[in-house]
TIRO-5672 format. One line per 5 residues: number of its first residue (from 1); their letters; for each residue x, y negated, z negated of N, C-alpha, C. Coordinates in Angstrom, 3 decimals, always signed. Each point is the difference from the previous one (the first is absolute). Layout:
REM residues N
NUM	a	X:Y:Z:X:Y:Z:X:Y:Z  ...
This chain:
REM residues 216
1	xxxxx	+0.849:+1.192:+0.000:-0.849:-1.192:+0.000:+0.888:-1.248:+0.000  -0.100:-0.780:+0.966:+0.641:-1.290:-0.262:-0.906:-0.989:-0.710  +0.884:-0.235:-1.194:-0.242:-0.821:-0.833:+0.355:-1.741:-0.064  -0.816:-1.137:+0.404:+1.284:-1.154:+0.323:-0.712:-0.950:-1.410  +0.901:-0.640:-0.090:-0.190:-0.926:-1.526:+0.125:-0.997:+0.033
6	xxxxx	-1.119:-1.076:-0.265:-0.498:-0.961:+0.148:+1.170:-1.287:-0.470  +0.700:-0.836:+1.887:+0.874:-0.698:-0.909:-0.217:-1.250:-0.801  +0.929:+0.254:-0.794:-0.066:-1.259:-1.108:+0.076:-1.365:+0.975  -1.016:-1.193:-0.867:-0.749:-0.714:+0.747:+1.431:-1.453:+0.088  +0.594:+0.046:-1.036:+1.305:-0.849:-0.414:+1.080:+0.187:+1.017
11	xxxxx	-0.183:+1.450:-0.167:+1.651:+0.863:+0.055:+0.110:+0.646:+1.303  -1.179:+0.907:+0.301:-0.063:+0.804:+1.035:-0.358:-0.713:+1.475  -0.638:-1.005:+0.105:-0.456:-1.100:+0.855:+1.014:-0.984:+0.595  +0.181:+0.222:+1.762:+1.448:-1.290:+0.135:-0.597:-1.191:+0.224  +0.862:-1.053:-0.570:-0.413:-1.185:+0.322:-0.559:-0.750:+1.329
16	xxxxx	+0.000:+1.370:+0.647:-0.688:-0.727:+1.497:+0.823:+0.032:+1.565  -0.646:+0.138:+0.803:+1.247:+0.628:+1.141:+1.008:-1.454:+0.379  -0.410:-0.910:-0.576:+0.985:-1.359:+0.573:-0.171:-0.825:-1.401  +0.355:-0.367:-0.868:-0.517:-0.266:-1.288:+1.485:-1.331:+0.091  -0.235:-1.187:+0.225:-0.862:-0.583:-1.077:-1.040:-0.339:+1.305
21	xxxxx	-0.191:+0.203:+0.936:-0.846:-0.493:+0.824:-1.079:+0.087:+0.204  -0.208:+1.551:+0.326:-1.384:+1.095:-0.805:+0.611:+0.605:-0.844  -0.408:+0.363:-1.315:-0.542:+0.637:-0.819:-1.224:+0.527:-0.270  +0.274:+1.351:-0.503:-1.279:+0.847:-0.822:-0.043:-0.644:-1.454  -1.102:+0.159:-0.272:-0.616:-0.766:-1.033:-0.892:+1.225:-0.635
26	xxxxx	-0.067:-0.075:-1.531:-0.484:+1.364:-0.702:-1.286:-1.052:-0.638  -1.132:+0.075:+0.481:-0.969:-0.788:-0.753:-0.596:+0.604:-0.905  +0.110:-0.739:-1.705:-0.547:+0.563:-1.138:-1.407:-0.605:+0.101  -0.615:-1.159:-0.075:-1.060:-0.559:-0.491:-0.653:-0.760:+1.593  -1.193:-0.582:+0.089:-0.580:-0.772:+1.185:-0.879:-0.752:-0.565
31	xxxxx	-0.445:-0.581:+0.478:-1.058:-1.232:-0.720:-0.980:+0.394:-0.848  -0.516:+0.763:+0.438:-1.351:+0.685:-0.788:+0.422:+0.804:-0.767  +1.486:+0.179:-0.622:-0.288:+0.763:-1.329:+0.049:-0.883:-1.041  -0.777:+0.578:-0.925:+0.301:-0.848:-1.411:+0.576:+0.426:-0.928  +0.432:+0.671:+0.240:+1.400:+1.320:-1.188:+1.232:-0.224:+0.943
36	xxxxx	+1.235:-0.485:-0.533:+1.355:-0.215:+0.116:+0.511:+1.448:+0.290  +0.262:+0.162:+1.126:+0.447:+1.729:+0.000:+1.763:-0.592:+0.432  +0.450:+1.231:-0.207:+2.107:-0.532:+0.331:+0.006:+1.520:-0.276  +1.232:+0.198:+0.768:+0.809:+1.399:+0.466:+0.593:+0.861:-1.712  +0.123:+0.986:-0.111:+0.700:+0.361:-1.114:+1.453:+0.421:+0.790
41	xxxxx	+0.592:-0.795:-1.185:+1.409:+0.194:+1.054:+0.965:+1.386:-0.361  -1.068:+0.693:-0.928:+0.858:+1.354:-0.138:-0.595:+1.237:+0.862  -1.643:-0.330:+0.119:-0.402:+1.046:+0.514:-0.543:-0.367:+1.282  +0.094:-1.304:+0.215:-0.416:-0.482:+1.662:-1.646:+0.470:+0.350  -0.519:-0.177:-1.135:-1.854:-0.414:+0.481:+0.305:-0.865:-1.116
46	xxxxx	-1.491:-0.388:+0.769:-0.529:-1.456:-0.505:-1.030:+0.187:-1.160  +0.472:-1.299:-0.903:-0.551:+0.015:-1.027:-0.420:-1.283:-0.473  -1.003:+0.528:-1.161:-1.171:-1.240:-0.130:+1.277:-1.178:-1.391  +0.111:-1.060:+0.854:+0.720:-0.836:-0.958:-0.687:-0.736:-1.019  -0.776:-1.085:+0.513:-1.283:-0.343:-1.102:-0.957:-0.384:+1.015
51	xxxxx	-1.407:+0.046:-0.259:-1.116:-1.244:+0.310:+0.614:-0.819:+0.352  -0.464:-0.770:+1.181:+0.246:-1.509:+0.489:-0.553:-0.835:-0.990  +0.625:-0.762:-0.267:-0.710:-1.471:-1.286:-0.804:-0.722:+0.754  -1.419:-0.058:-0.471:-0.566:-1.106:+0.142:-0.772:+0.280:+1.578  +0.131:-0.849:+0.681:-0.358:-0.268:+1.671:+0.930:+0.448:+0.335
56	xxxxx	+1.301:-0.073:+0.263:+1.518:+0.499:+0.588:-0.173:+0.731:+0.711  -0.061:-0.156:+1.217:-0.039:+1.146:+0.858:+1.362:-0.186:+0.862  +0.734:+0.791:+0.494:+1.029:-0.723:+0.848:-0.442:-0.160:+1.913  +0.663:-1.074:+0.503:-0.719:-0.249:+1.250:+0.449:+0.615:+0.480  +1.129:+0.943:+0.488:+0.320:+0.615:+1.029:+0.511:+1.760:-0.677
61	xxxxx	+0.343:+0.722:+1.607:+0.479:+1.080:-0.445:+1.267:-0.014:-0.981  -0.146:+1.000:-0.730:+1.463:-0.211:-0.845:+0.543:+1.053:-0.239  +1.409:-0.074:-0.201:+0.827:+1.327:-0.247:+1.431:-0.109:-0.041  +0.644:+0.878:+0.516:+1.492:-0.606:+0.248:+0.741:+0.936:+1.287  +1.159:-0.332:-0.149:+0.826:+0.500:+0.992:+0.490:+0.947:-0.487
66	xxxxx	+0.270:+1.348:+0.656:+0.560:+1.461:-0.298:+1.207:-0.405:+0.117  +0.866:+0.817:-1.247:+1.510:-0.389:+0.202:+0.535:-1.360:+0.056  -0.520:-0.577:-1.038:+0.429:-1.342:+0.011:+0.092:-0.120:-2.319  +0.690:-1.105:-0.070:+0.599:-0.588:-1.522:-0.087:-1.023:-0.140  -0.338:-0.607:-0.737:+0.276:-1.295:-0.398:+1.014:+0.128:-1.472
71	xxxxx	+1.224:-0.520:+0.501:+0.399:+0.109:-1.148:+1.361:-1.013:+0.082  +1.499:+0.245:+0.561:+1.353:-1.042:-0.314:-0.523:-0.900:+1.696  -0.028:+0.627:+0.739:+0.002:-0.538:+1.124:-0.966:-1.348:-0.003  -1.328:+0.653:-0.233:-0.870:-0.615:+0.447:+0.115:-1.449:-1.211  +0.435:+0.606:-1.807:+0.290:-1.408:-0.446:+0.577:-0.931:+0.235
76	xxxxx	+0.968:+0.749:+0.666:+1.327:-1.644:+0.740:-0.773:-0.672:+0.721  -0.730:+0.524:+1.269:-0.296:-0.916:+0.307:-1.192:-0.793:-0.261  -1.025:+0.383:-0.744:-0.638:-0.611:-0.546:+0.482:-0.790:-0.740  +1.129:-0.220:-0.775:+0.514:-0.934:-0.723:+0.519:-1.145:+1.240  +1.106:+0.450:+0.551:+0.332:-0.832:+1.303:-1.407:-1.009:+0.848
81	xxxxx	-1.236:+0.790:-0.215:-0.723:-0.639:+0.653:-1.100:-1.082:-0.780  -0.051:+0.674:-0.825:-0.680:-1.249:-0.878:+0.389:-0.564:-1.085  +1.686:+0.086:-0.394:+0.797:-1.201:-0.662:-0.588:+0.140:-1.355  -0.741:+1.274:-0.563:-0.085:+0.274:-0.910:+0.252:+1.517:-0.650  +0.801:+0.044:-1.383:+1.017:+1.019:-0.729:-1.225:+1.338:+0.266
86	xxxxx	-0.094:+1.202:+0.873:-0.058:+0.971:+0.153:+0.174:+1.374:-0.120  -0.259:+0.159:-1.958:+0.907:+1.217:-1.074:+0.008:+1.260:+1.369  -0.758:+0.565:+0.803:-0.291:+1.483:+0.466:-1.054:-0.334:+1.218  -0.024:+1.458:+0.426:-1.540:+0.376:+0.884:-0.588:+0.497:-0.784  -1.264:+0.335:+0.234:-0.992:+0.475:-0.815:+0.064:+1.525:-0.225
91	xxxxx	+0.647:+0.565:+0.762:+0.429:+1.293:+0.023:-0.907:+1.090:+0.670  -0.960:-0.757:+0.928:-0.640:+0.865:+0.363:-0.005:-0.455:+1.880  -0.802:+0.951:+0.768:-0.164:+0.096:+1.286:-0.262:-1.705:+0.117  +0.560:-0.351:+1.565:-0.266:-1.128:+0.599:-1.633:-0.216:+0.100  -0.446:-0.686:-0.492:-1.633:-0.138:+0.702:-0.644:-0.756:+1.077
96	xxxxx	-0.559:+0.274:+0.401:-0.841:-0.321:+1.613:-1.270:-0.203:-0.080  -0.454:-1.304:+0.626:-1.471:+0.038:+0.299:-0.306:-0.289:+1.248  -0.849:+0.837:+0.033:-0.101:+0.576:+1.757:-1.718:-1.254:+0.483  +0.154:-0.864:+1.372:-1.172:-0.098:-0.275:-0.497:+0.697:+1.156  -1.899:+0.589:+0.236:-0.159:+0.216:+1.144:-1.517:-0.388:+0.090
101	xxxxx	-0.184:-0.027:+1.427:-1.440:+0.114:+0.094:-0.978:+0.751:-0.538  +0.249:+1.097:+0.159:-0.524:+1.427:-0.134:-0.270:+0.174:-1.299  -1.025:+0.081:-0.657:-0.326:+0.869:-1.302:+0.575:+0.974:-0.404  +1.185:+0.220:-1.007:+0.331:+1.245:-0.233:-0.341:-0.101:-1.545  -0.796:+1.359:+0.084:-0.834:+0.569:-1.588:+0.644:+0.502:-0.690
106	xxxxx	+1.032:+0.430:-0.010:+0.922:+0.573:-0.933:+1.319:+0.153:+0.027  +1.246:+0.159:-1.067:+1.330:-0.184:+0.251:+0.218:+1.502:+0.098  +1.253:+0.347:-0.723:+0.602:+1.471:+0.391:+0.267:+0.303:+1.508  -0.028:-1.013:+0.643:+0.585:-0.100:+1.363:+1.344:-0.590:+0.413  +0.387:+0.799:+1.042:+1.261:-1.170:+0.604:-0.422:-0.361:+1.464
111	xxxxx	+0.451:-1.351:+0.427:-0.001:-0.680:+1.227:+1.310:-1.010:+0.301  -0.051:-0.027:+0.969:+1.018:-0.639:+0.651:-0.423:-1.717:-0.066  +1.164:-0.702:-0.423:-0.170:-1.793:-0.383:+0.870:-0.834:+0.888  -0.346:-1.137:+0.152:+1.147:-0.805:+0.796:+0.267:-1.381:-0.863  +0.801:+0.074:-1.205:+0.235:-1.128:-0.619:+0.022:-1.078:+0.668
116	xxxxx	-1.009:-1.442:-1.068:+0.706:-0.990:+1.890:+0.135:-1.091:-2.252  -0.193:+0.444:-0.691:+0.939:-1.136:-1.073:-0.011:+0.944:-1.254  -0.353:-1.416:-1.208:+0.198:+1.017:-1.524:-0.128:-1.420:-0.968  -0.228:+0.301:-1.580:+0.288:-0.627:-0.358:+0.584:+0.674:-1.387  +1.031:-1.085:-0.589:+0.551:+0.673:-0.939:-0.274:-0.476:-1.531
121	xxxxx	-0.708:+1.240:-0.230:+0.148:-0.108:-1.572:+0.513:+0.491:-1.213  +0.108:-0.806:-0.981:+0.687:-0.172:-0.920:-0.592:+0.776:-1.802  -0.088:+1.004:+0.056:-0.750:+0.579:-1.132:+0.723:+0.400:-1.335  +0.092:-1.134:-0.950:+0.900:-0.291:-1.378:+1.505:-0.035:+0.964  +0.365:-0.216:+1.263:+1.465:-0.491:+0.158:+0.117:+0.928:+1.008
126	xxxxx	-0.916:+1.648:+0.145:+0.428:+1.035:+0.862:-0.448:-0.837:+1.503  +0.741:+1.042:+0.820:-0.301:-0.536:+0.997:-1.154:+1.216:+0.724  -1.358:-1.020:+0.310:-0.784:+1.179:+0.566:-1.016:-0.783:+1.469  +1.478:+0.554:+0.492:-0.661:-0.894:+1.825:-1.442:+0.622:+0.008  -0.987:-0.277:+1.276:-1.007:-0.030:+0.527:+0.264:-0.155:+1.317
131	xxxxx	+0.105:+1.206:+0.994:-0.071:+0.371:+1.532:-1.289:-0.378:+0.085  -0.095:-1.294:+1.456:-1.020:-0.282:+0.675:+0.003:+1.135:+1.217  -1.211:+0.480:+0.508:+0.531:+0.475:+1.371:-1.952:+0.216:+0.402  +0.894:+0.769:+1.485:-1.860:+0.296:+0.250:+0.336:+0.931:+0.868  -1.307:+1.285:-0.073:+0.284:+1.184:+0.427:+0.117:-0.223:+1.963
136	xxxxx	+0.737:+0.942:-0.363:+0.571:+0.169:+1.685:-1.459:+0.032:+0.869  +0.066:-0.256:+1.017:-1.576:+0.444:+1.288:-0.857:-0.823:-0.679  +0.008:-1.103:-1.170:-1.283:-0.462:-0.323:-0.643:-1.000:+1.159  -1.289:+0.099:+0.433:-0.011:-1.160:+1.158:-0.371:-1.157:-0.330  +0.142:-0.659:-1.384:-0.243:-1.518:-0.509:+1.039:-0.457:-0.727
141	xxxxx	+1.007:+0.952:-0.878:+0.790:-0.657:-0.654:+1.369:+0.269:+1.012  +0.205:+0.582:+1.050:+1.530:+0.340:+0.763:+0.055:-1.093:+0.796  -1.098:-1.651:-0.183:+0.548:-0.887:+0.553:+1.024:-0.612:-0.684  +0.390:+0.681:-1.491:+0.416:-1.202:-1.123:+1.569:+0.700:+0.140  +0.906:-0.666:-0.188:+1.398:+0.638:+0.246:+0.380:-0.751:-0.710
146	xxxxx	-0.195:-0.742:-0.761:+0.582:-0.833:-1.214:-0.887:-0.216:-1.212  +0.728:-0.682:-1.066:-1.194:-0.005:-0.981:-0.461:-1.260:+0.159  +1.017:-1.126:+0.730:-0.811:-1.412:+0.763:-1.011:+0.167:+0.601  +0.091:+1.254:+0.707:-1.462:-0.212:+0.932:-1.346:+0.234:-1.351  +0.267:+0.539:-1.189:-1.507:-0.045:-0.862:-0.260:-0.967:-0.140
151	xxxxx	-1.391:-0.015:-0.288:-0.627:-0.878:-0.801:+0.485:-0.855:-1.413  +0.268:-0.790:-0.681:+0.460:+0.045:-0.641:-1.339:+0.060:-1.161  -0.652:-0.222:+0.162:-1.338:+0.768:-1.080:-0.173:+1.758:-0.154  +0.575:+0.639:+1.036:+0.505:+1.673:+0.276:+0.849:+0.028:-1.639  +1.728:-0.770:+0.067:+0.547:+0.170:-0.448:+0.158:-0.468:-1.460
156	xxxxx	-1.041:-1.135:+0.125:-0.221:-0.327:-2.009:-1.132:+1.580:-0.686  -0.713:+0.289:+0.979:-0.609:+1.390:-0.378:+0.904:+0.962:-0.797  +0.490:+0.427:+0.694:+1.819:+0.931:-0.003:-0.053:-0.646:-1.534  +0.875:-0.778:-0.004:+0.851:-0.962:-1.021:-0.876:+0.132:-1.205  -1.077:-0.567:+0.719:-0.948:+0.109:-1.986:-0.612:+1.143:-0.472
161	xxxxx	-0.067:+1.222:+0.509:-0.252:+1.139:+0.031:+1.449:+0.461:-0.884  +1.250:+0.110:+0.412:+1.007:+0.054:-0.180:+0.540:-0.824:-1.998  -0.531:-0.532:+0.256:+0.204:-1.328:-1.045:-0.802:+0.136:-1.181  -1.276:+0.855:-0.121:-0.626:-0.593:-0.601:-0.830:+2.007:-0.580  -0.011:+0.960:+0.946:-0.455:+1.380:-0.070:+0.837:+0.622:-1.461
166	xxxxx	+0.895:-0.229:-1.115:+0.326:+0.718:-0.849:-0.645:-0.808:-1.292  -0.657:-1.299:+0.284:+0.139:-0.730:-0.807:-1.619:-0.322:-0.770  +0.003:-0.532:-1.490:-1.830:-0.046:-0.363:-0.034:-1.442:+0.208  -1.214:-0.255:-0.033:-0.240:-1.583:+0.115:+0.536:-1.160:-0.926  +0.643:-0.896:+0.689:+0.775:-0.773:-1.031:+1.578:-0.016:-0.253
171	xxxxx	+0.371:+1.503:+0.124:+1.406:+0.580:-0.021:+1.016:-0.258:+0.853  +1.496:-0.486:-0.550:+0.496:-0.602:+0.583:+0.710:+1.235:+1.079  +0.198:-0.695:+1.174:+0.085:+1.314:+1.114:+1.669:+0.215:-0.555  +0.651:+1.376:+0.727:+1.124:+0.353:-0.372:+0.560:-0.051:+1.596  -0.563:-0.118:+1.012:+0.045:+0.114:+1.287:+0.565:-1.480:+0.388
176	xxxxx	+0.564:-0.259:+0.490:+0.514:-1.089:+1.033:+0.210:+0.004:+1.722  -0.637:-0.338:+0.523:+0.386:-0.262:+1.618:+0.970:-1.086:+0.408  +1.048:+0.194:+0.419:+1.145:-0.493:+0.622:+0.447:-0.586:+0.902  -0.473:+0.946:+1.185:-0.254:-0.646:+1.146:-0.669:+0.611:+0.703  -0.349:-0.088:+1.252:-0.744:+0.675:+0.962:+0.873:-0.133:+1.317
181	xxxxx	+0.089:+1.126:+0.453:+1.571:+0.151:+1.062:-0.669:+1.197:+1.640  +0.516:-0.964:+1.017:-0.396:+0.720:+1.220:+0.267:+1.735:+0.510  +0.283:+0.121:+1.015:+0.409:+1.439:+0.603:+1.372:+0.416:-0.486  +1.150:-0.774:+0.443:+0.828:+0.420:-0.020:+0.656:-0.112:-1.399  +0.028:-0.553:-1.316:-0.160:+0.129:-0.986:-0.713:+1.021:-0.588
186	xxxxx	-0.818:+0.460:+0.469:-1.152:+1.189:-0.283:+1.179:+1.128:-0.030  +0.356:-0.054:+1.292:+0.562:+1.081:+0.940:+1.173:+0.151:-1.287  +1.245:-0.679:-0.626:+1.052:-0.294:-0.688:-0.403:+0.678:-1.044  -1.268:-0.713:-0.951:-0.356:+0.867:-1.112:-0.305:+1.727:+0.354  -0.756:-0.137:+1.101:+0.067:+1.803:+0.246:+1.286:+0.719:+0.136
191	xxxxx	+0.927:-0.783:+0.789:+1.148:+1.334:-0.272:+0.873:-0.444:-1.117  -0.183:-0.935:-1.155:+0.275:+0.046:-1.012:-0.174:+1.353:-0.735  -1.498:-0.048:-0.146:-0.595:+1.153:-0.594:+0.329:+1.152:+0.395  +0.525:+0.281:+1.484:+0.146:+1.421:+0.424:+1.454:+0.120:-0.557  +0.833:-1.297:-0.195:+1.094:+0.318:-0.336:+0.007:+0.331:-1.877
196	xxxxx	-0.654:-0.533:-0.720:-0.182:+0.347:-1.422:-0.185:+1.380:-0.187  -1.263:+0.422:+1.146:-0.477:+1.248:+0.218:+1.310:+1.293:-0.360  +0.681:-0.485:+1.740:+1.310:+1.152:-0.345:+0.977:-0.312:-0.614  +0.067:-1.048:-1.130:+1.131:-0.522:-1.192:-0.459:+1.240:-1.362  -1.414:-0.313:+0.349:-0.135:+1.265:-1.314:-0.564:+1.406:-0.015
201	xxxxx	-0.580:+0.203:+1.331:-0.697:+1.217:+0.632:+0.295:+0.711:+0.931  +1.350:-0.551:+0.767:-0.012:+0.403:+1.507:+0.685:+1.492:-0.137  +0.684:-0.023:-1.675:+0.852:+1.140:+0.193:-0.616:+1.024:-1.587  -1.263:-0.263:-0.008:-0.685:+0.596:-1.676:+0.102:+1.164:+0.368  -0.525:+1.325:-0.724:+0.072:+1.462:+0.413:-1.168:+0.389:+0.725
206	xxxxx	-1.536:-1.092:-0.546:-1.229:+0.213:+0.434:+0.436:-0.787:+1.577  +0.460:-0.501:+0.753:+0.312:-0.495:+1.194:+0.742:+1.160:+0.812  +0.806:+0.448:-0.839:+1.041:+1.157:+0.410:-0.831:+1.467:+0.249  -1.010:+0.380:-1.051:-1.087:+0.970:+0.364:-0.770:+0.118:+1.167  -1.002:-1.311:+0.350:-0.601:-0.157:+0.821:+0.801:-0.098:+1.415
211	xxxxx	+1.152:-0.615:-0.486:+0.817:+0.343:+1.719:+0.042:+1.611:+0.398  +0.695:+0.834:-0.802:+0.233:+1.155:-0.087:-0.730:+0.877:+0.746  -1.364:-0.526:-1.012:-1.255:+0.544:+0.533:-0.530:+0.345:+1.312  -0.109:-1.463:+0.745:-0.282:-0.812:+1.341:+0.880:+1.170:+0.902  +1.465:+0.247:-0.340:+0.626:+0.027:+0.675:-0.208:+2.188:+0.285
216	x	-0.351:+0.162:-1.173:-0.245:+1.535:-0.033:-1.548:+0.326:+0.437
C-alpha cells in the first residue's frame, strides 16, 4: 500500500516556483471567520487560536509564506528601514495577505500570490512584516502591481485591522505601523525571510527527513 503523508504546511510547502515574485501562500483565516485559526508549528494543522474580539474581522486572505522566518535578517532591515531600535523577528512564518475577487470560504488552503507591497510592523519591538499581494489569475485585482496602485482607504483597512485585532477597548495598542513599502521592498523582505528560514532550518533533521523521504 502506498502510504503518502500529508506535507507540513511551514516546512513541507516551497515557497513558490519564482518566489519573491510568485509565491504560494498557506491561508489560515478569510473574512468570514470569526475564530483566529494559525498553523501549529509542531504538528502542521491548524488550530483554533482565540475568537476574533469584538467586530474584527480581517479584510483579506491571510496566512503566510511556506519556508520563510522572520527573525536576524528580516530585523536589520526593519531597523535600517524605519530608524527605529528593532530587538528580533517575531519568530514566526512571513505573513501575507492575499487580496481577491473571488469568495474564498475557508483557509487550510494554498494558492499562488504576486506581492506588489507590505507594511511593516512593529509588535513590542519584534519585527512582524505584513505581505501585500493578490492571488495570481485574479481578473480585478492583477491590474494592481504595486501597493500605489490601492486605494488608499484599501490600505488604512489592512492597518487598523492590524493595529487594533489583539486589543479591548480603550487599550493601549502594542502594535505600531512604520511604514508602508512598494513591490520591490516587498520582494527584499521575502528573501530576507527565506534567508532566516535556511539560517535556522535549512539544515534541521526534520528538513533532512523529509528530503530523504521525497527522494526514496
Amino acid at each position: 500500500m502506498n502510504i503518502q503523508q500529508k506535507a507540513h504546511p511551514w516546512h513541507g510547502i516551497s515557497s513558490g516556483d519564482n518566489p519573491p515574485v510568485i509565491v504560494t501562500a498557506f491561508i489560515e483565516i478569510v473574512p468570514s471567520d470569526t475564530v483566529k485559526y494559525e498553523i501549529d508549528k509542531i504538528s502542521g494543522y491548524l488550530k483554533i487560536d482565540r475568537p476574533q474580539k469584538f467586530s474584527n474581522t480581517v479584510p483579506t486572505l491571510y496566512g503566510f509564506i511556506p519556508q520563510t522566518y522572520c527573525a536576524e535578517e528580516v530585523a536589520e532591515f526593519a531597523e535600517l528601514k524605519s530608524g527605529k531600535q528593532v530587538a528580533k523577528g517575531d519568530g514566526d512564518p512571513l505573513d501575507i495577505c492575499v487580496l481577491s475577487e473571488r469568495t474564498v470560504t475557508h483557509g487550510n488552503i494554498i494558492l499562488q500570490a504576486i506581492p506588489i507591497g507590505g507594511f511593516r510592523l512593529l509588535d513590542k519591538g519584534e519585527a512582524d512584516d505584513k505581505i501585500i499581494a493578490v492571488m495570481k489569475g485574479d481578473e480585478f485585482y492583477r491590474q494592481w502591481s504595486d501597493v500605489s496602485d490601492c486605494p488608499e482607504s484599501y490600505i488604512n483597512r489592512l492597518k487598523h485591522y492590524f493595529l487594533t485585532y489583539k486589543n479591548l477597548p480603550g487599550e493601549h495598542s502594542s502594535c505600531e505601523i512604520t511604514n508602508v513599502y512598494g513591490r520591490e521592498e516587498a520582494h527584499e523582505v521575502i528573501r530576507r525571510s527565506m534567508q532566516d528560514y535556511q539560517n535556522h532550518y535549512g539544515c534541521s533533521p526534520w528538513i533532512k527527513r523529509r528530503s530523504s523521504d521525497s527522494v526514496a
